[in-house]
Biotite code that builds the C-alpha atoms (Angstrom):
import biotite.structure as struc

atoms = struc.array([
    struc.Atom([8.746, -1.793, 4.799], chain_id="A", res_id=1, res_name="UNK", atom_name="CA", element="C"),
    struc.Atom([9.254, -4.089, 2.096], chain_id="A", res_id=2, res_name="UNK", atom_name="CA", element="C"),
    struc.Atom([13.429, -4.280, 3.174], chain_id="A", res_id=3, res_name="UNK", atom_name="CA", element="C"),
    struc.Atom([12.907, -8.359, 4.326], chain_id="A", res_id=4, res_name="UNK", atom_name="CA", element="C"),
    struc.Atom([10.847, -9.389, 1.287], chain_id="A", res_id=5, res_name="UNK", atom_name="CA", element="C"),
    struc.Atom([13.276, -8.106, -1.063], chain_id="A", res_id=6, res_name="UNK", atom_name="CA", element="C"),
    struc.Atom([16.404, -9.911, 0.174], chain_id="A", res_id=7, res_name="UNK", atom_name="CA", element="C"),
    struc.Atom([14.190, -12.959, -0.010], chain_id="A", res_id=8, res_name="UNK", atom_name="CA", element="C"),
    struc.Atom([13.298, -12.181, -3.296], chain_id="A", res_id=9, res_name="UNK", atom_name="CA", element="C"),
    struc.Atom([16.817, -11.174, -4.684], chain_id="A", res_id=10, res_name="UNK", atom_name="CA", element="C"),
    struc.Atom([18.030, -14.759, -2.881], chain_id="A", res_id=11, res_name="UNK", atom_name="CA", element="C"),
    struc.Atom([15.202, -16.366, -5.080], chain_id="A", res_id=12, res_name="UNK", atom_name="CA", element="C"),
    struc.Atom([17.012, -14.574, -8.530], chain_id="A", res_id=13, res_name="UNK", atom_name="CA", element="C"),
    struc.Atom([13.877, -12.223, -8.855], chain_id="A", res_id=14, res_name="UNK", atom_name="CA", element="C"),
    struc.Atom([14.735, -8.063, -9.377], chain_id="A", res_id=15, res_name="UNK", atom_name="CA", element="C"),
    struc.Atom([12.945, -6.439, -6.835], chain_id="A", res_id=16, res_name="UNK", atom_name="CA", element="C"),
    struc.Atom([12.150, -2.621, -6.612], chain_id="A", res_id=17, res_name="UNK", atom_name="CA", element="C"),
    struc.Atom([10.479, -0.793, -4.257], chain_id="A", res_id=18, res_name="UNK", atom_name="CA", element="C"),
    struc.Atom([10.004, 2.462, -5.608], chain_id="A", res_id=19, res_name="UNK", atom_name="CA", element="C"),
    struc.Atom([8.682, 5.649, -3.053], chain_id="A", res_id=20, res_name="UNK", atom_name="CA", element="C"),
    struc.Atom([5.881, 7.518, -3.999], chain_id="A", res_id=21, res_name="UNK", atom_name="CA", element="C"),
    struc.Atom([6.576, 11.427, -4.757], chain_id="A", res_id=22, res_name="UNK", atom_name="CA", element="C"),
    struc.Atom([6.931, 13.041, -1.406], chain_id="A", res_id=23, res_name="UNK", atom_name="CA", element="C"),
    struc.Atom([7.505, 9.997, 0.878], chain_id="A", res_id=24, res_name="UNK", atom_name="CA", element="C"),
    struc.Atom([10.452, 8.221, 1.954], chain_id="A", res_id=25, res_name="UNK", atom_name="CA", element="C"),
    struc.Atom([13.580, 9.589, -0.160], chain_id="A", res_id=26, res_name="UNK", atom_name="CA", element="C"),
    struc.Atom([11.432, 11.345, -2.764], chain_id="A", res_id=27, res_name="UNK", atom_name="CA", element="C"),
    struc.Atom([10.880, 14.509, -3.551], chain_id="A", res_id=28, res_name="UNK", atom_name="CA", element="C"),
    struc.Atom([7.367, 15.866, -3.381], chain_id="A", res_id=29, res_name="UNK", atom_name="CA", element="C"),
    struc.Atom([5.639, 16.466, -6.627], chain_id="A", res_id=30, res_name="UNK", atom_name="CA", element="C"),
    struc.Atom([2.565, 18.141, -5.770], chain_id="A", res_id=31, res_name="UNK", atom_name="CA", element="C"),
    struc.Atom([-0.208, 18.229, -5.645], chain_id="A", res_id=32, res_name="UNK", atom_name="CA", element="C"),
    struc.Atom([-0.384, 14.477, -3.577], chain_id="A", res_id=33, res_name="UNK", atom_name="CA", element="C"),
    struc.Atom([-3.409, 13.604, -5.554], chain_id="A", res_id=34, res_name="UNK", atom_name="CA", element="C"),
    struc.Atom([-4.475, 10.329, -5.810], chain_id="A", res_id=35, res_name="UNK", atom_name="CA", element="C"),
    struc.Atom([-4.491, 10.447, -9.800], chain_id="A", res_id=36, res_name="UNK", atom_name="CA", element="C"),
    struc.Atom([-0.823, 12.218, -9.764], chain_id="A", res_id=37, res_name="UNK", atom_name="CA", element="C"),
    struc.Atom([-0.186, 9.026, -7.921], chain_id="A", res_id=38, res_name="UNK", atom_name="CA", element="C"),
    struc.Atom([-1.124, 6.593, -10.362], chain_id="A", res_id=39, res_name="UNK", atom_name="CA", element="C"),
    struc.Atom([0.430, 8.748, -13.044], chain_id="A", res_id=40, res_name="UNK", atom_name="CA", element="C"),
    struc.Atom([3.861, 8.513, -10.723], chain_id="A", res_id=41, res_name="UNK", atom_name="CA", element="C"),
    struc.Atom([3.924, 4.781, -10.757], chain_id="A", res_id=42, res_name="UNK", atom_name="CA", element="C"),
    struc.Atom([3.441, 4.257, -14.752], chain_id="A", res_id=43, res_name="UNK", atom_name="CA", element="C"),
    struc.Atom([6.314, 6.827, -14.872], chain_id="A", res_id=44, res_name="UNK", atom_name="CA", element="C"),
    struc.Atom([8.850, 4.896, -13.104], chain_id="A", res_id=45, res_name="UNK", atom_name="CA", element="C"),
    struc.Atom([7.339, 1.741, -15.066], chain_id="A", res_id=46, res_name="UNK", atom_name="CA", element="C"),
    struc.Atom([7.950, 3.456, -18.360], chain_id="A", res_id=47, res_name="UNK", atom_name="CA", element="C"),
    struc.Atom([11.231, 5.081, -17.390], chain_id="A", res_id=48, res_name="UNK", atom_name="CA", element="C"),
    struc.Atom([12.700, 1.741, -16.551], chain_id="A", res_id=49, res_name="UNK", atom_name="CA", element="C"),
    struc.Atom([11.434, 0.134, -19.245], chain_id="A", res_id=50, res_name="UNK", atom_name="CA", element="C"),
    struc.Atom([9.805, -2.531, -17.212], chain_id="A", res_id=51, res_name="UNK", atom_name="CA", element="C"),
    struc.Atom([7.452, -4.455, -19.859], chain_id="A", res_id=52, res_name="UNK", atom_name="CA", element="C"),
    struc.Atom([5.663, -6.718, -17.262], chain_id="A", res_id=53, res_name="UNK", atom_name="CA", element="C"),
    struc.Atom([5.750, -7.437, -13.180], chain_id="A", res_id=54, res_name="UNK", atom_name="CA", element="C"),
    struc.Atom([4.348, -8.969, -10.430], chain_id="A", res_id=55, res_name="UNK", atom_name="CA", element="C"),
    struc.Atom([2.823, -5.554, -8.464], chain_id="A", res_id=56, res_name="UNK", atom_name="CA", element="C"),
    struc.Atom([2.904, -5.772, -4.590], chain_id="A", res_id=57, res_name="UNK", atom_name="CA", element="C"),
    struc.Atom([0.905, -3.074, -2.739], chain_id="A", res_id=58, res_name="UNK", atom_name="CA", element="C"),
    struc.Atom([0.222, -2.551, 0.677], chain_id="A", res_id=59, res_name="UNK", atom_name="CA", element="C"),
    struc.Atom([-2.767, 0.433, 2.638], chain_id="A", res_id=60, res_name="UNK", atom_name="CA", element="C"),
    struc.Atom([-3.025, 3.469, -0.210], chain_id="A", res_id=61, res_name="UNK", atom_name="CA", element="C"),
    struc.Atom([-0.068, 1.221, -2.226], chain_id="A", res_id=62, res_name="UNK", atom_name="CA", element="C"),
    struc.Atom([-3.192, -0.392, -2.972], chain_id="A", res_id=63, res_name="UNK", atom_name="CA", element="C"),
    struc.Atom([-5.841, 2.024, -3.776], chain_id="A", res_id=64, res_name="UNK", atom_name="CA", element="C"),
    struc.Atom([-3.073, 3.580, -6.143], chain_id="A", res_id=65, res_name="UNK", atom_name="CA", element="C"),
    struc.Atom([-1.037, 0.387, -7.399], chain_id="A", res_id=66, res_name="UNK", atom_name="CA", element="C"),
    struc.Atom([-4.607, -1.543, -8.235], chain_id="A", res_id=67, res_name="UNK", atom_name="CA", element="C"),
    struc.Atom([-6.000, 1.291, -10.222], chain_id="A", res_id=68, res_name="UNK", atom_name="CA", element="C"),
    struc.Atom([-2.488, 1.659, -11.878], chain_id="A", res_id=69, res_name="UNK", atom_name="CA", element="C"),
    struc.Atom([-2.834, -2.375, -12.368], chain_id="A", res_id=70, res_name="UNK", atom_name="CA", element="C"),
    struc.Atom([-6.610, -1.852, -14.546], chain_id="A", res_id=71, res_name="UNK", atom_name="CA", element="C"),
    struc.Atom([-5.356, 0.751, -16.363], chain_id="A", res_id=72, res_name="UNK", atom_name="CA", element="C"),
    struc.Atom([-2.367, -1.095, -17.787], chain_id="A", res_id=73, res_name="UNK", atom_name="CA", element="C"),
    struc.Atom([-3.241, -4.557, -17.711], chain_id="A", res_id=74, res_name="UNK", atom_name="CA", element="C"),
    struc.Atom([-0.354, -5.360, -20.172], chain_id="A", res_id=75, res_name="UNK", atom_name="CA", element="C"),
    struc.Atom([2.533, -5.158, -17.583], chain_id="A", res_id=76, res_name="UNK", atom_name="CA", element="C"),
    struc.Atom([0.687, -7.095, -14.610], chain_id="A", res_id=77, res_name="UNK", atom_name="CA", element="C"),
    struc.Atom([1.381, -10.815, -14.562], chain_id="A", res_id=78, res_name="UNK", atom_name="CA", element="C"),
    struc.Atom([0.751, -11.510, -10.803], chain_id="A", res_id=79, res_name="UNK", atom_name="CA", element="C"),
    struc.Atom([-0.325, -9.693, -8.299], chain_id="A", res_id=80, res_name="UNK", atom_name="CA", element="C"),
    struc.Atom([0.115, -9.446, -4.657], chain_id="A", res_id=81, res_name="UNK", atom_name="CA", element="C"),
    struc.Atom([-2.348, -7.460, -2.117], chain_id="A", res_id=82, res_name="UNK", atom_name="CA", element="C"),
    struc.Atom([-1.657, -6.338, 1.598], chain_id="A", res_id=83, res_name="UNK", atom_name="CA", element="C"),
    struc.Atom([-4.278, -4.541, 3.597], chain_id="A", res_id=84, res_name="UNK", atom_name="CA", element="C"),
    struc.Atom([-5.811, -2.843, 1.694], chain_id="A", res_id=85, res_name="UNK", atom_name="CA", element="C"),
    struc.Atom([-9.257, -2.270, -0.525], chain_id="A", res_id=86, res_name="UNK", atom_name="CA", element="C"),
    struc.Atom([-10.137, -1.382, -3.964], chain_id="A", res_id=87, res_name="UNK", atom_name="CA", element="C"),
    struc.Atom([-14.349, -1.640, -3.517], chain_id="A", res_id=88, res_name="UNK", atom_name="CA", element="C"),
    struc.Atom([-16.391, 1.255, -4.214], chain_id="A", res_id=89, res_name="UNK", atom_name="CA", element="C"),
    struc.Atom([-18.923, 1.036, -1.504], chain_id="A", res_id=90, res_name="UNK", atom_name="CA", element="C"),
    struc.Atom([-15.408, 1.232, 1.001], chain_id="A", res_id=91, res_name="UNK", atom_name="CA", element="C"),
    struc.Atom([-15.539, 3.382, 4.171], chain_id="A", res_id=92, res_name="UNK", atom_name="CA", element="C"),
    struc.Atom([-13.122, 5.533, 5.634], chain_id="A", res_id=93, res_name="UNK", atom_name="CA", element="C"),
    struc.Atom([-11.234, 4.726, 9.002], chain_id="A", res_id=94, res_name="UNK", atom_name="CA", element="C"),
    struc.Atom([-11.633, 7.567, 11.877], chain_id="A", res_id=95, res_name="UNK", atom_name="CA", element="C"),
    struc.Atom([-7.738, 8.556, 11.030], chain_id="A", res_id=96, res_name="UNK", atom_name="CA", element="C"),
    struc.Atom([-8.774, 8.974, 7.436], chain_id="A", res_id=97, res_name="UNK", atom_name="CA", element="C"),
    struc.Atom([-12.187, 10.885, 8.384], chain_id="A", res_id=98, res_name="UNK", atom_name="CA", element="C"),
    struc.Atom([-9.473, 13.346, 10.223], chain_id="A", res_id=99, res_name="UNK", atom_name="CA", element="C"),
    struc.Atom([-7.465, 13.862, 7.538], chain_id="A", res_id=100, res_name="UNK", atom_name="CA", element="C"),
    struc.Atom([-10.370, 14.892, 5.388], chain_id="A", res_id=101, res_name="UNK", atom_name="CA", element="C"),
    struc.Atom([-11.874, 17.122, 7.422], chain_id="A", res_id=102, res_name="UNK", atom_name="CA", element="C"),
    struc.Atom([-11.445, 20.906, 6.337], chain_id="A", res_id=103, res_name="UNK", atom_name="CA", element="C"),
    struc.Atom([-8.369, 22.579, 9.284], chain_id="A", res_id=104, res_name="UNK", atom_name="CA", element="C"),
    struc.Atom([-8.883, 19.588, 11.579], chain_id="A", res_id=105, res_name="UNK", atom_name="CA", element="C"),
    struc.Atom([-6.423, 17.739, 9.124], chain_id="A", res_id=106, res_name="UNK", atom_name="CA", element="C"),
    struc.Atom([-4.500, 20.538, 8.949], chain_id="A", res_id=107, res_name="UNK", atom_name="CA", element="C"),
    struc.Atom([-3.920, 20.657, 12.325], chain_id="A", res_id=108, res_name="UNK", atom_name="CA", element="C"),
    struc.Atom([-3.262, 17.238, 12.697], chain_id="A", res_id=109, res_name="UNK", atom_name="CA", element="C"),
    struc.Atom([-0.625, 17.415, 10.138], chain_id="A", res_id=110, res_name="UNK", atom_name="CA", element="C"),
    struc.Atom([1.047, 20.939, 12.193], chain_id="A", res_id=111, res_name="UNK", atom_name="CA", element="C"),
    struc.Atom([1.015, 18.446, 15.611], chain_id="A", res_id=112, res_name="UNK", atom_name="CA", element="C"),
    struc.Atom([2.345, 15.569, 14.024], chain_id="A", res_id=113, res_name="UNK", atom_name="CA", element="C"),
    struc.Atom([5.493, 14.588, 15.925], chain_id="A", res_id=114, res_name="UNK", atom_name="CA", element="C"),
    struc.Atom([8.257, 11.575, 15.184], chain_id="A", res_id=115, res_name="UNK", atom_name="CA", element="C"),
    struc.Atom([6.941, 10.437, 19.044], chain_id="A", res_id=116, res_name="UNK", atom_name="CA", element="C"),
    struc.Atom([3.402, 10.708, 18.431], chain_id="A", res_id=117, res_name="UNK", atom_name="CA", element="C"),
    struc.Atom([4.101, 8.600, 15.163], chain_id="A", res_id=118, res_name="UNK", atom_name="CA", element="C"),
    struc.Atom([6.262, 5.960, 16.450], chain_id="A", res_id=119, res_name="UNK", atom_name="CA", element="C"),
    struc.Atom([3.340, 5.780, 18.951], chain_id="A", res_id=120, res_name="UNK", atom_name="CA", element="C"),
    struc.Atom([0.923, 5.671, 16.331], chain_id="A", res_id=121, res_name="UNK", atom_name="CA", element="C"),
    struc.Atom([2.363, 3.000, 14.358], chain_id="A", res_id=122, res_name="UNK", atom_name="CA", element="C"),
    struc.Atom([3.404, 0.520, 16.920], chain_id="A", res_id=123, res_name="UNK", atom_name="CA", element="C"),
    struc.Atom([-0.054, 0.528, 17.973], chain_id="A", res_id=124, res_name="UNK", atom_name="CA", element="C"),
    struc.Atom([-0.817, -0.515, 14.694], chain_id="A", res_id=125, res_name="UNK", atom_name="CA", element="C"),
    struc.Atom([2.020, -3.005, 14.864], chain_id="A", res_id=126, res_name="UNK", atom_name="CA", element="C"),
    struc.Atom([4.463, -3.805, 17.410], chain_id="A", res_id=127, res_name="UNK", atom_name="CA", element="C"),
    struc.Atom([7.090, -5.092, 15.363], chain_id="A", res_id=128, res_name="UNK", atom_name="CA", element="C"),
    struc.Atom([8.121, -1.388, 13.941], chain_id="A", res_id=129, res_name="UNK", atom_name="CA", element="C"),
    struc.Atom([11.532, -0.784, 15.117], chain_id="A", res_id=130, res_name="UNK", atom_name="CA", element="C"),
    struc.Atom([13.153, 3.160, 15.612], chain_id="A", res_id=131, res_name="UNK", atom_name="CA", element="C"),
    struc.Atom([14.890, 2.340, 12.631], chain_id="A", res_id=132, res_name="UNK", atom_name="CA", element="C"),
    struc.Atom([11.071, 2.419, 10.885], chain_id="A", res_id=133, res_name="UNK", atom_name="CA", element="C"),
    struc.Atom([9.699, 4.875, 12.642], chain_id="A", res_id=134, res_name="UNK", atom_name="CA", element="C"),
    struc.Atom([13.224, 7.328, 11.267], chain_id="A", res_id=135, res_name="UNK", atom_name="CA", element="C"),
    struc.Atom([12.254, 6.520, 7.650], chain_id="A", res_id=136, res_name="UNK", atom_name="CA", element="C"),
    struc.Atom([8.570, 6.696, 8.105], chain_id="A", res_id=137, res_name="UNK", atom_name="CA", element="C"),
    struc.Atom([9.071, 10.119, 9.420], chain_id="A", res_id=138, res_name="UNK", atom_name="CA", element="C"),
    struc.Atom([10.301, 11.640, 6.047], chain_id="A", res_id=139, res_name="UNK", atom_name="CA", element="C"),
    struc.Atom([7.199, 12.089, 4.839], chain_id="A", res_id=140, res_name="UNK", atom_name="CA", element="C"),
    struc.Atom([6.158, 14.417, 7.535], chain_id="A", res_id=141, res_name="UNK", atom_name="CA", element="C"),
    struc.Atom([9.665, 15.956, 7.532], chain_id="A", res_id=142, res_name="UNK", atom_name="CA", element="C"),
    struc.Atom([8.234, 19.642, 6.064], chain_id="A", res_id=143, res_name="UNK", atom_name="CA", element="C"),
    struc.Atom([5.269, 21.372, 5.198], chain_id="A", res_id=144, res_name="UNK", atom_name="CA", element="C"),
    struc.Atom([5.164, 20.212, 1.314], chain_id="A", res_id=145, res_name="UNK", atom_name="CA", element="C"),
    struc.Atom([5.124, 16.275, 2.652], chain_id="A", res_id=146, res_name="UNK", atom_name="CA", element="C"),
    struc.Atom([2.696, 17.093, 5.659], chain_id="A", res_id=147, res_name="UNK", atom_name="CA", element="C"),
    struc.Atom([0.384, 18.413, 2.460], chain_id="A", res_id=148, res_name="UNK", atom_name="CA", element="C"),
    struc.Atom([0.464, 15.652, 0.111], chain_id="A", res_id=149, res_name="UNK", atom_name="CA", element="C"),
    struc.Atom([-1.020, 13.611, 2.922], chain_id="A", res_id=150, res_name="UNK", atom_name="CA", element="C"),
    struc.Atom([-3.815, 15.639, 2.864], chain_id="A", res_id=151, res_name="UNK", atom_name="CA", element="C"),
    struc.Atom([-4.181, 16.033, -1.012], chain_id="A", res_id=152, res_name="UNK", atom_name="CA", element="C"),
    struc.Atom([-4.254, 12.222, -0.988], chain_id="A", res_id=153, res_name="UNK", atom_name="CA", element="C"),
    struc.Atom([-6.853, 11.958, 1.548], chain_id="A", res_id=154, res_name="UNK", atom_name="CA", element="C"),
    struc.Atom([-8.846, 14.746, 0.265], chain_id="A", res_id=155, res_name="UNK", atom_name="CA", element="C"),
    struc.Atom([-8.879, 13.739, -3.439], chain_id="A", res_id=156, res_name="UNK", atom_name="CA", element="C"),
    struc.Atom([-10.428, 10.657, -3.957], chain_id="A", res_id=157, res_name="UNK", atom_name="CA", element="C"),
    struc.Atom([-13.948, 9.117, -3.326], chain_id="A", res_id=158, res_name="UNK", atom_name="CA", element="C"),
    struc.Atom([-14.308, 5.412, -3.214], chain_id="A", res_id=159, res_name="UNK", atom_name="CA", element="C"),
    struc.Atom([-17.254, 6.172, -5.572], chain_id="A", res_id=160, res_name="UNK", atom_name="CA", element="C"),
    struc.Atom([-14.477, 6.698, -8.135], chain_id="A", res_id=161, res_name="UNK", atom_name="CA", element="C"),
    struc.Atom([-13.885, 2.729, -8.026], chain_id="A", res_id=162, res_name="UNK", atom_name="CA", element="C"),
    struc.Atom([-17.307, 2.258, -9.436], chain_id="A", res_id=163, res_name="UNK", atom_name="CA", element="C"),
    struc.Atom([-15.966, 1.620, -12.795], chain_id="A", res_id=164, res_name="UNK", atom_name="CA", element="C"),
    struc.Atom([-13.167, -0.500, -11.827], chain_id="A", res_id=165, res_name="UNK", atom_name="CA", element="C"),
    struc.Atom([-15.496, -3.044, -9.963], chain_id="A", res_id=166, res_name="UNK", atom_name="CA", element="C"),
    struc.Atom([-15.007, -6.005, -11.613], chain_id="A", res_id=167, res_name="UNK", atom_name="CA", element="C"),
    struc.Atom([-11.618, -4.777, -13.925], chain_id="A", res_id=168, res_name="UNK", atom_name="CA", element="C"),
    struc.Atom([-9.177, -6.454, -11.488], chain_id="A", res_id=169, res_name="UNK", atom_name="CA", element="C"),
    struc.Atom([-10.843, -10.157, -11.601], chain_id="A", res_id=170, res_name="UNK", atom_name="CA", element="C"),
    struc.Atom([-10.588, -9.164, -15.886], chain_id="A", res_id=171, res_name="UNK", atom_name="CA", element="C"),
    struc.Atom([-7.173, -8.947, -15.349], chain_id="A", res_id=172, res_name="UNK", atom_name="CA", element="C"),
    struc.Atom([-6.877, -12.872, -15.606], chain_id="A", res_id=173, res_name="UNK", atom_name="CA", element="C"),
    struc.Atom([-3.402, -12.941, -13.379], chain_id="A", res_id=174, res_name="UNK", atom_name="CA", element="C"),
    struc.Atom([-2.801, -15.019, -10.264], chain_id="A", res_id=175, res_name="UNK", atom_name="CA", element="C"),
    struc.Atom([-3.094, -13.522, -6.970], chain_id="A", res_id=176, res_name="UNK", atom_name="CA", element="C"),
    struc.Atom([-1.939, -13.541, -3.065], chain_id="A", res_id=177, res_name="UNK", atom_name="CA", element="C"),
    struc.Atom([-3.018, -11.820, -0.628], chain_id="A", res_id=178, res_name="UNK", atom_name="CA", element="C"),
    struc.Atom([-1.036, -11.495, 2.181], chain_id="A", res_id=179, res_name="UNK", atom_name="CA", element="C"),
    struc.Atom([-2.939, -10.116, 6.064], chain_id="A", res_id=180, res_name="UNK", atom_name="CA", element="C"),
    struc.Atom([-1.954, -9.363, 8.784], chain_id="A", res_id=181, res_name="UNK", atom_name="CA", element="C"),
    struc.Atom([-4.727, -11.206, 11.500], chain_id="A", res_id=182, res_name="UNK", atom_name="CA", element="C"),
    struc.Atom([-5.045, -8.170, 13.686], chain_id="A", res_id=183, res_name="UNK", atom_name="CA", element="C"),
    struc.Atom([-4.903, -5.875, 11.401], chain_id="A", res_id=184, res_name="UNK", atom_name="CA", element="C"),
    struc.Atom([-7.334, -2.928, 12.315], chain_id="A", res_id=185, res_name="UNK", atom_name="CA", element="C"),
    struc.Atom([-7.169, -0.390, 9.364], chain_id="A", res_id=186, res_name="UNK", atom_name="CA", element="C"),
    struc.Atom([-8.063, -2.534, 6.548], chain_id="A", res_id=187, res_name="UNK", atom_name="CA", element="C"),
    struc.Atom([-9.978, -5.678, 9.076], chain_id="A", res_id=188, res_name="UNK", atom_name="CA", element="C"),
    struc.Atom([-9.493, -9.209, 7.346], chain_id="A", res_id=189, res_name="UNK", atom_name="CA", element="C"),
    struc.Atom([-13.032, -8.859, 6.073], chain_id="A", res_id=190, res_name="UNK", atom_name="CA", element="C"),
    struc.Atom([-11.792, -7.153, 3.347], chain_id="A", res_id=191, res_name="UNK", atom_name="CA", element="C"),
    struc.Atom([-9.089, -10.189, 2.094], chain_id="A", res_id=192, res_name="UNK", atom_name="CA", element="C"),
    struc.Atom([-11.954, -12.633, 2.187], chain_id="A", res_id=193, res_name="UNK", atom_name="CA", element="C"),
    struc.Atom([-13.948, -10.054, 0.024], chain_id="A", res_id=194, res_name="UNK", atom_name="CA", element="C"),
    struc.Atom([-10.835, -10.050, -2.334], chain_id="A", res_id=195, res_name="UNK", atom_name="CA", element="C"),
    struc.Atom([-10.699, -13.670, -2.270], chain_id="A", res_id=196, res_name="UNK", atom_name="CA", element="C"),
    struc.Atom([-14.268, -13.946, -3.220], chain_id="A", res_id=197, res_name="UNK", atom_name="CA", element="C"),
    struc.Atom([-14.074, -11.525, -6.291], chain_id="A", res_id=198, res_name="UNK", atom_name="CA", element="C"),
    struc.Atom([-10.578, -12.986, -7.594], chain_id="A", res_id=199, res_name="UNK", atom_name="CA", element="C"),
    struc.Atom([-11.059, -16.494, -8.545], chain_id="A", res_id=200, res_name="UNK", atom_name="CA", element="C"),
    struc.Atom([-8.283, -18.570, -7.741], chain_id="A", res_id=201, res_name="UNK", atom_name="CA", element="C"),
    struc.Atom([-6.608, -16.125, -5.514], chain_id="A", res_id=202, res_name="UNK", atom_name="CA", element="C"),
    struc.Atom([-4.902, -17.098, -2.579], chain_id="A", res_id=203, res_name="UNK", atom_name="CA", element="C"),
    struc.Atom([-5.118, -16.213, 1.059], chain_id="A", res_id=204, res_name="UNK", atom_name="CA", element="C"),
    struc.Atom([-2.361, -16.146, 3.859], chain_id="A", res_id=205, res_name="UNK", atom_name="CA", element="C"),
    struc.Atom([-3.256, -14.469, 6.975], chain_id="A", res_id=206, res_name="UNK", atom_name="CA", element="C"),
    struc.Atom([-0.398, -13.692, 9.116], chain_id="A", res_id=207, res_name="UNK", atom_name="CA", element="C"),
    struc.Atom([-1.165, -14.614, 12.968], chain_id="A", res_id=208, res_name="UNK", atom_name="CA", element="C"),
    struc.Atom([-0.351, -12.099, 15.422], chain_id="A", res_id=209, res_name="UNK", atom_name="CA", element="C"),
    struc.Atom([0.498, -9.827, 13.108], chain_id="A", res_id=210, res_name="UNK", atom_name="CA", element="C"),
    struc.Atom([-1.277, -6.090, 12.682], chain_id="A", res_id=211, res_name="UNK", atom_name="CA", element="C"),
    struc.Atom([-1.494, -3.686, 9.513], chain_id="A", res_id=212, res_name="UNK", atom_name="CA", element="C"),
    struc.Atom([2.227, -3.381, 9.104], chain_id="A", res_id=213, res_name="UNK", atom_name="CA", element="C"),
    struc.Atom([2.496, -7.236, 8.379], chain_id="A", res_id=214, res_name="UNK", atom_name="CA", element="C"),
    struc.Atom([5.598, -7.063, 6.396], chain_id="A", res_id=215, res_name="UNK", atom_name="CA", element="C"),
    struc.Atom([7.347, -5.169, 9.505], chain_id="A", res_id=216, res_name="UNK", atom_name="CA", element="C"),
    struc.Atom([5.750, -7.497, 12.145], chain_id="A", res_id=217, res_name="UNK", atom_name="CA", element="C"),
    struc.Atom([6.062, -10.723, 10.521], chain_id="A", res_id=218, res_name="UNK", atom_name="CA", element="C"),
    struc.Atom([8.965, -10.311, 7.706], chain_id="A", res_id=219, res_name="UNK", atom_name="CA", element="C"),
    struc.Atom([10.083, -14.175, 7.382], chain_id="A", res_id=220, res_name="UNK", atom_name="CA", element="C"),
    struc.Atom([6.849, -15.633, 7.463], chain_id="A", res_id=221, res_name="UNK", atom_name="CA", element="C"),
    struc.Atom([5.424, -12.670, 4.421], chain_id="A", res_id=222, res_name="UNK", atom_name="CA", element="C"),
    struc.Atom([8.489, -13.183, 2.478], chain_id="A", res_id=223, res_name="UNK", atom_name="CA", element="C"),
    struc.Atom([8.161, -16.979, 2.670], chain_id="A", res_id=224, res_name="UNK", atom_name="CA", element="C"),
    struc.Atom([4.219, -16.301, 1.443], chain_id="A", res_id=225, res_name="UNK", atom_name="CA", element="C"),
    struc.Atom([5.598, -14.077, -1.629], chain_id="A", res_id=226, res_name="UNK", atom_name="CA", element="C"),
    struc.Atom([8.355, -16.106, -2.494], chain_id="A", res_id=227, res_name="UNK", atom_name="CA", element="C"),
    struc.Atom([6.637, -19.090, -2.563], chain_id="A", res_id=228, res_name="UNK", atom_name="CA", element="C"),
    struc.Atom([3.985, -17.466, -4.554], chain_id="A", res_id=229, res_name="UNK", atom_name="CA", element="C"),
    struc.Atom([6.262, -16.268, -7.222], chain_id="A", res_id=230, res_name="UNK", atom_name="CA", element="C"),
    struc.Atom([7.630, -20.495, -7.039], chain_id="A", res_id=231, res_name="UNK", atom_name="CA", element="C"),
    struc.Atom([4.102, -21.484, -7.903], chain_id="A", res_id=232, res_name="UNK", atom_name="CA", element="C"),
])
């Protein structure tokens, strides 16, 4: 996902990393998927490469782990940047989420889950995912261990948890960009102008044309919107 931004941002002199979370992409899994063991991942890798500050960019559950991560350690955030997403306690679940949730009816999503019938699903979401996405999104379903940390993340978290981070993220006192896709049907654009409300000064670029997977529909015109961010 994030493959365009960072050649933008290495061309700009910034060190980009894109770490995976345990159990997606190239990692191993680390179970259980909980959210918390999550959070905990992501201060690991901070810690174990000795980063002392960055600009966090999250994206969907990237956000709901990487914000929290972001209140609980506001010493090493000095920017952020927020993609579809929500961090609001009062948030509702999408219908795919509801599945996933759902004692055996996730579990038998998870056991039908085919490289077709995600390619299918995620090109819904946003036409601009290539086969060459779809390959590396399909690690994470590539065995039973991955195809459960999907449902310990859906499964372990309330939004009700949030409740005492309302507020934390606009404490945080760091610039901010938000960065939407227009059509973007898992995490609707209601939810950036709710950010943009609660963050003073943060910025808003909405993407046209582009769904939930803006930084695979739209890579140029995101990467310009980060870049030139990070310029400001």
């Amino acid at each position: 996902m994030w493959r365009g931004v960072m050649d933008a941002l290495a061309a700009g002199g910034h060190r980009a990393l894109a770490p995976d979370l345990p159990g997606y992409g190239d990692s191993p899994a680390d179970p259980p998927g909980t959210w918390t063991r999550h959070v905990a991942a992501v201060e690991r890798f901070r810690a174990e490469l000795g980063l002392e500050r960055c600009v966090l960019v999250v994206h969907d559950w990237g956000g709901l782990i990487g914000l929290r991560w972001a209140c609980d350690h506001p010493e090493a955030v000095g920017a952020l940047v927020i993609s579809s997403t929500g961090f609001f306690s009062d948030g509702k679940w999408h219908g795919l989420a509801d599945v996933m949730r759902t004692p055996e009816v996730g579990e038998q999503a998870m056991e039908a889950m085919t490289r077709e019938g995600l390619g299918a699903m995620l090109t819904q979401a946003s036409p601009g995912i290539g086969e060459d996405a779809v390959d590396e999104y399909w690690k994470a379903f590539s065995d039973d261990e991955r195809r459960r940390g999907h449902l310990d993340l859906y499964r372990s978290g309330e939004f009700s948890e949030l409740e005492p981070y309302q507020g934390r993220l606009a404490a945080l006192g760091v610039p901010v960009l938000l960065v939407w896709g227009e059509r973007d049907e898992f995490a609707p654009l209601a939810g950036a102008h709710r950010f943009r409300r609660e963050l003073p000064g943060a910025e808003l670029v909405v993407v046209g044309g582009a769904g939930h997977f803006v930084w695979e529909d739209r890579p140029d015109e995101a990467a310009a919107a980060v870049t030139g961010f990070l310029g400001r």
